[in-house]
C-alpha positions as CSV (number, residue, x, y, z in Angstrom):
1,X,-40.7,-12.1,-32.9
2,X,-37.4,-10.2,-33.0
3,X,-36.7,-7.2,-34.9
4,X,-33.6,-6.9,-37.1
5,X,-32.1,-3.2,-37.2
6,X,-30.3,-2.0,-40.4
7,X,-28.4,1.3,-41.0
8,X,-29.8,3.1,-44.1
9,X,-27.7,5.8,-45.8
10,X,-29.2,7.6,-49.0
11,X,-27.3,9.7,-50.9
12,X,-28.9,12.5,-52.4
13,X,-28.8,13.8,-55.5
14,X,-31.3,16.4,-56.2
15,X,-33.1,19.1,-54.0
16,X,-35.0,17.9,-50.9
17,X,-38.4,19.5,-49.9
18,X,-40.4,18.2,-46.4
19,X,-43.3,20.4,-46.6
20,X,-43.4,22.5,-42.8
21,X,-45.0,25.4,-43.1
22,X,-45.3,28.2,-44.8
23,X,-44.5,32.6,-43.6
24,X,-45.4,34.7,-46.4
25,X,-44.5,33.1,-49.9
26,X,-42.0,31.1,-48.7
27,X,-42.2,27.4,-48.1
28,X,-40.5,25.8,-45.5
29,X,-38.5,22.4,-45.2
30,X,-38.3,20.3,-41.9
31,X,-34.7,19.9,-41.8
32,X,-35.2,16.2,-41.6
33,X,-37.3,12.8,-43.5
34,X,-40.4,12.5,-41.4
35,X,-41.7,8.6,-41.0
36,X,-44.6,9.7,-42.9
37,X,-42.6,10.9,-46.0
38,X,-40.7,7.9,-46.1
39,X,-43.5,5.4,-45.1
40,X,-45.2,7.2,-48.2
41,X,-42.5,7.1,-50.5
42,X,-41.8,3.0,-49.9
43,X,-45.1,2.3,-50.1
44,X,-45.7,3.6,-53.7
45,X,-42.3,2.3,-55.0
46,X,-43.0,-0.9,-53.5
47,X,-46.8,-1.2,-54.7
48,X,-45.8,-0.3,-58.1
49,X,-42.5,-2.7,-58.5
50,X,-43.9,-5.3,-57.1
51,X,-47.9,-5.1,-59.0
52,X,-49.0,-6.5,-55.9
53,X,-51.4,-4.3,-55.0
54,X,-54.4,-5.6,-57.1
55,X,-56.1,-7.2,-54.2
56,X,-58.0,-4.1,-53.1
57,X,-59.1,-2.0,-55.9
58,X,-60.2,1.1,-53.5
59,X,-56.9,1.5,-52.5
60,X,-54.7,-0.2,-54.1
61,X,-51.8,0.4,-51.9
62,X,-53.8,-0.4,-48.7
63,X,-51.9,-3.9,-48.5
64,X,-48.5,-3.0,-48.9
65,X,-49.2,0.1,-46.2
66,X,-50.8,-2.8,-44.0
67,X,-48.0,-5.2,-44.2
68,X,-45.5,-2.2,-43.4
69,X,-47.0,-1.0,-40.7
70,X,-47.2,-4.5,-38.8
71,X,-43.2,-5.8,-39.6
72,X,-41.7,-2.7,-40.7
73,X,-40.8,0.9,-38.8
74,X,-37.7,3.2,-39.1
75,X,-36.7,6.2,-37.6
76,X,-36.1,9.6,-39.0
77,X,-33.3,10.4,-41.5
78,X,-31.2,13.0,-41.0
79,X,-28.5,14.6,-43.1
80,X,-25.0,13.0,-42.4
81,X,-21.4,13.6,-43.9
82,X,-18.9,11.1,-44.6
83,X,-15.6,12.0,-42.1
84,X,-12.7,9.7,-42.5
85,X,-15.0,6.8,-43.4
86,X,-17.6,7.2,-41.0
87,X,-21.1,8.3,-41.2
88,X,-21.8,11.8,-38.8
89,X,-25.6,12.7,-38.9
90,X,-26.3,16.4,-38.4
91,X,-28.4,17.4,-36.0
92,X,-30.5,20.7,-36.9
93,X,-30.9,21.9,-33.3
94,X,-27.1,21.6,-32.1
95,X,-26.4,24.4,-34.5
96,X,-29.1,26.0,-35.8
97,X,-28.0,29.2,-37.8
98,X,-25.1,26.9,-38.9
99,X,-27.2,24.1,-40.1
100,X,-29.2,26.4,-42.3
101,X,-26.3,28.5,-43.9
102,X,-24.8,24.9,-44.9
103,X,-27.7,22.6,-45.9
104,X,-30.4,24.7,-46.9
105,X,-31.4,27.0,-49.7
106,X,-34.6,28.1,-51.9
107,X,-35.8,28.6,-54.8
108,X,-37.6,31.0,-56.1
109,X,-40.7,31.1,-59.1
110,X,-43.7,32.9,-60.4
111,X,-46.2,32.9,-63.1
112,X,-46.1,35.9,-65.7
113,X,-49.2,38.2,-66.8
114,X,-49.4,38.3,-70.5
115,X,-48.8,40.0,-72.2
116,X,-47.4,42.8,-69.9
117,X,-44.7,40.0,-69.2
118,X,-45.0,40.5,-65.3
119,X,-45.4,38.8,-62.0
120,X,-48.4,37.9,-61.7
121,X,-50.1,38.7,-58.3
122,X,-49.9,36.8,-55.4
123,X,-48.0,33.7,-57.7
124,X,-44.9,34.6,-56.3
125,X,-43.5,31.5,-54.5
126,X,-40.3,30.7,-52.7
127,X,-39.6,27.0,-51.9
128,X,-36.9,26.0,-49.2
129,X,-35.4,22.7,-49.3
130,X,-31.9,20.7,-48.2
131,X,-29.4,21.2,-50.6
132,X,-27.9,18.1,-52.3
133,X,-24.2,19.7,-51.5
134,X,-23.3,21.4,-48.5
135,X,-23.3,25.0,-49.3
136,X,-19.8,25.9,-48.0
137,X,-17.8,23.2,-48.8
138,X,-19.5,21.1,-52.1
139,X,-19.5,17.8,-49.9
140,X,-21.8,15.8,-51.0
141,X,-25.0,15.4,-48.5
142,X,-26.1,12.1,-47.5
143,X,-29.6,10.8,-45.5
144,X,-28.8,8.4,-42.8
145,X,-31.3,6.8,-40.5
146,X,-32.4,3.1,-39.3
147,X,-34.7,0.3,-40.6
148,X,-36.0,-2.1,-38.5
149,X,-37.9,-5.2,-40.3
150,X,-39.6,-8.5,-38.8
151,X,-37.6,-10.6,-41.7
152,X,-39.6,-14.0,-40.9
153,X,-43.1,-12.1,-41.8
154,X,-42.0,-9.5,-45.0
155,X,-40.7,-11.7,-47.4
156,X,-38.6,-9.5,-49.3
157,X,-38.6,-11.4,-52.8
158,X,-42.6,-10.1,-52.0
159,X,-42.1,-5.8,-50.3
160,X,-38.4,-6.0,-51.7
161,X,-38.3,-2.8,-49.2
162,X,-34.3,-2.7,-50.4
163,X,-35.0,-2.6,-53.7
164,X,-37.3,0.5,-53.6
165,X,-34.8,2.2,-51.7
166,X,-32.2,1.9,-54.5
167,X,-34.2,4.6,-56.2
168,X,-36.2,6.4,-54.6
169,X,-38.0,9.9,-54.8
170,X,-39.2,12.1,-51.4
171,X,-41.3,14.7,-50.6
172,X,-42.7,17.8,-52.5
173,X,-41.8,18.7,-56.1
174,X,-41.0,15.1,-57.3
175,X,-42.4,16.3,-60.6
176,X,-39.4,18.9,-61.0
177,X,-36.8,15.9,-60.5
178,X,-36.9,16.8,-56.6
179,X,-36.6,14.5,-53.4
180,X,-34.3,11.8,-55.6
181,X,-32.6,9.7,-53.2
182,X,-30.4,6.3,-53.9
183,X,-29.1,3.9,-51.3
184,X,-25.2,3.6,-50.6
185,X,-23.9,0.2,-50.4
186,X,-26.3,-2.5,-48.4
187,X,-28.1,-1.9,-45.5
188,X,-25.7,-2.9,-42.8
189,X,-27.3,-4.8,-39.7
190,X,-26.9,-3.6,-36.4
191,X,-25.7,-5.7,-33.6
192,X,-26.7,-6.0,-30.1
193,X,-24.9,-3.7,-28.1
194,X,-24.0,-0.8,-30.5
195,X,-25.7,2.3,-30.3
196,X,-28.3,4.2,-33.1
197,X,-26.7,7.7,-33.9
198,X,-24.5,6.7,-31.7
199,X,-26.7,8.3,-28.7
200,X,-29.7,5.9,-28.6
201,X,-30.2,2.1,-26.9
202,X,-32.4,-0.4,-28.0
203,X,-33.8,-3.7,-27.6
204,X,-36.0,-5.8,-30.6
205,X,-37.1,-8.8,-28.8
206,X,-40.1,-6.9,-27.8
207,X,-43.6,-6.5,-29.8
208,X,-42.3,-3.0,-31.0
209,X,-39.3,-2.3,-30.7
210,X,-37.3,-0.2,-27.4
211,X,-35.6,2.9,-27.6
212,X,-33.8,4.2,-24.8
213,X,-32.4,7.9,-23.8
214,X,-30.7,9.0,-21.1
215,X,-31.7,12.4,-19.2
216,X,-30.9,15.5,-20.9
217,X,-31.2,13.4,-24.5
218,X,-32.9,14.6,-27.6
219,X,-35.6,12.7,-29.0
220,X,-35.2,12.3,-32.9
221,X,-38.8,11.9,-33.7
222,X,-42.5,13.5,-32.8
223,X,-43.0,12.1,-29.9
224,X,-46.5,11.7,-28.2
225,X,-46.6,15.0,-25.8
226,X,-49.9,13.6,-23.4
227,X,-47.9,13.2,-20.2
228,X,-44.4,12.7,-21.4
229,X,-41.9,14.2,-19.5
230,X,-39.7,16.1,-22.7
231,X,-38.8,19.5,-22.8
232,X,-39.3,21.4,-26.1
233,X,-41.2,22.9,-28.9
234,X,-45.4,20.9,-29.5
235,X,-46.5,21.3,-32.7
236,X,-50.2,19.3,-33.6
237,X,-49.3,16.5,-36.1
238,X,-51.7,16.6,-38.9
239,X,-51.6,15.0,-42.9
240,X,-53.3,14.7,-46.0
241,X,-54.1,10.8,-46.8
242,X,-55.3,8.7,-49.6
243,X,-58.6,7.0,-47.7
244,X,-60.1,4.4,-50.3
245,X,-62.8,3.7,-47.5
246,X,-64.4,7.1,-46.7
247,X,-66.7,7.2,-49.4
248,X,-66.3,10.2,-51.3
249,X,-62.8,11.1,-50.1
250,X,-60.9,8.8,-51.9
251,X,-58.8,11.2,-54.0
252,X,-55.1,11.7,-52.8
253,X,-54.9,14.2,-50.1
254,X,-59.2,14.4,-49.5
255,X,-58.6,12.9,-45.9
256,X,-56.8,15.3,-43.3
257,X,-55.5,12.9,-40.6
258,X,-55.2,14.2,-37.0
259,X,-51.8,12.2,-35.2
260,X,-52.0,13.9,-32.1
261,X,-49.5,16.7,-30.2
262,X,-46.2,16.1,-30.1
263,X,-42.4,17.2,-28.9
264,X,-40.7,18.3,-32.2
265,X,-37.4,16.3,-32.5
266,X,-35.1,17.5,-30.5
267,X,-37.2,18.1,-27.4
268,X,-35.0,16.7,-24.7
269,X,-35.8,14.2,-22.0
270,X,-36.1,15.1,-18.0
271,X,-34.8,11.8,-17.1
272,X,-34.0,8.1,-18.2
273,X,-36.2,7.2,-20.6
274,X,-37.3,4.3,-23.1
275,X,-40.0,4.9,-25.9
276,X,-42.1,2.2,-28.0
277,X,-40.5,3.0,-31.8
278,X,-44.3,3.1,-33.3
279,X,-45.9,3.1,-37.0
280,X,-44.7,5.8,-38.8
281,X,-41.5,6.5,-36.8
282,X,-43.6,8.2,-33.9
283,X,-42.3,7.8,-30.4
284,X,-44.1,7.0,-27.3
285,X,-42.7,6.5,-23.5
286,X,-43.7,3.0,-22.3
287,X,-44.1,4.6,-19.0
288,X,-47.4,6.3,-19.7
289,X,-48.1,3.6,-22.7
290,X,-48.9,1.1,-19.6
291,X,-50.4,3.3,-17.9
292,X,-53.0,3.4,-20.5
293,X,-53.6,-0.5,-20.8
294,X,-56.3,-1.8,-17.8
């Protein structure tokens, strides 16, 4: 069943934190919405809209994170400007000491000793995140990625995936008013023939869809690293998940979930190549994806 491709752009309007990692007390952001974050993010806004999510009492999101990860997949989201009425993403690793001075900044906090009216020790905590405004400039900073969606199988009057995205809230430090994120206008469909980021190729009559790179591309996703032929940073792709099924972990963030090693986006291809868009916005070359089935 085909795959119908929509452009997503998110405006947002509050400080953006994708939890990285961390180098003394500061806090890193990835400079860029990981499939996981948003997957997350839909999948609570959706569950609680909707009340749907009854039928499974262990988890009672398990049905809506089913449903989207058979008939619905994305890729990353990026931050974009608006130039003369079109949409520019911005790329972290074509500039990298420029990206930083314009989209990100921190913020710093610590608890107090009482009543000395300190810092108290090792409470000192600086958390980086991608500023809602560019900081040279003011522009405001938008998200802009790609939805694809099996329309005949998610009934949106049901997941009204469109509808969560109107307001939505991202990452780490939601409870501070971070990570809020709104759509801009509809999703606009993609037709055949027109290019995602205006880089990237892909077909959607298959099971998942097709992406396709030429040589010397950057892939704009984690990308499976067994035997693909990339160039770039690995980094081990592990998460903290809500596991209704494991008996005693079922508490938010009990269950550490392993992905796999993968090329960081922006690793770039060694030749022509096409990768299965999987669950969770990972990538995977078809090449070595057949190579695996007997």
């Amino acid at each position: 069943m085909p795959w119908t491709v929509y452009q997503i752009i998110l405006r947002l309007h509050s400080p953006l934190h994708i939890g990285y990692r961390e180098v003394g007390h500061l806090r890193r952001t990835r400079p860029y919405i990981t499939g996981r974050a948003l997957r997350g993010a839909l999948v609570n806004r959706v569950g609680r809209n909707q009340n749907i999510c009854g039928e499974e009492p262990g988890d009672p999101f398990r049905c809506v994170s089913k449903t989207f990860a058979q008939y619905l997949t994305f890729t990353y989201f990026y931050p974009a400007l608006k130039v003369k009425d079109k949409w520019e993403a911005q790329f972290p690793w074509q500039d990298e000491a420029g990206f930083r001075r314009r989209f990100l900044s921190s913020y710093t906090s610590t608890a107090l000793t009482y009543p000395q009216q300190t810092a108290a020790e090792g409470l000192l905590h600086e958390i980086e995140f991608i500023s809602p405004r560019t900081l040279d400039t003011g522009e405001p900073v938008y998200l802009m990625g790609y939805v694809f969606v099996q329309k005949e199988r998610l009934k949106q009057e049901k997941y009204d995936w469109v509808g969560a995205l109107r307001r939505l809230q991202l990452g780490g430090e939601r409870g501070y008013g971070w990570g809020d994120v709104r759509l801009v206008g509809e999703p606009a469909p993609v037709t055949d023939g027109l290019l995602l980021f205006d880089k990237i190729s892909f077909k959607t009559d298959e099971k998942r869809p097709v992406l396709a790179l030429k040589e010397n591309e950057a892939v704009l996703a984690h990308t499976f690293a067994q035997n693909a032929t990339l160039s770039g940073p690995v980094e081990p792709m592990v998460g903290r998940e809500w596991r209704g099924d494991k008996g005693s972990q079922k508490h938010i963030g009990q269950h550490l979930a392993y992905n796999g090693v993968c090329f960081a986006p922006g690793s770039r291809t060694q030749q022509p190549s096409q990768f299965i868009l999987g669950d969770g916005g990972y990538w995977q070359m078809i090449s070595f994806e057949k190579e695996r089935q007997p």
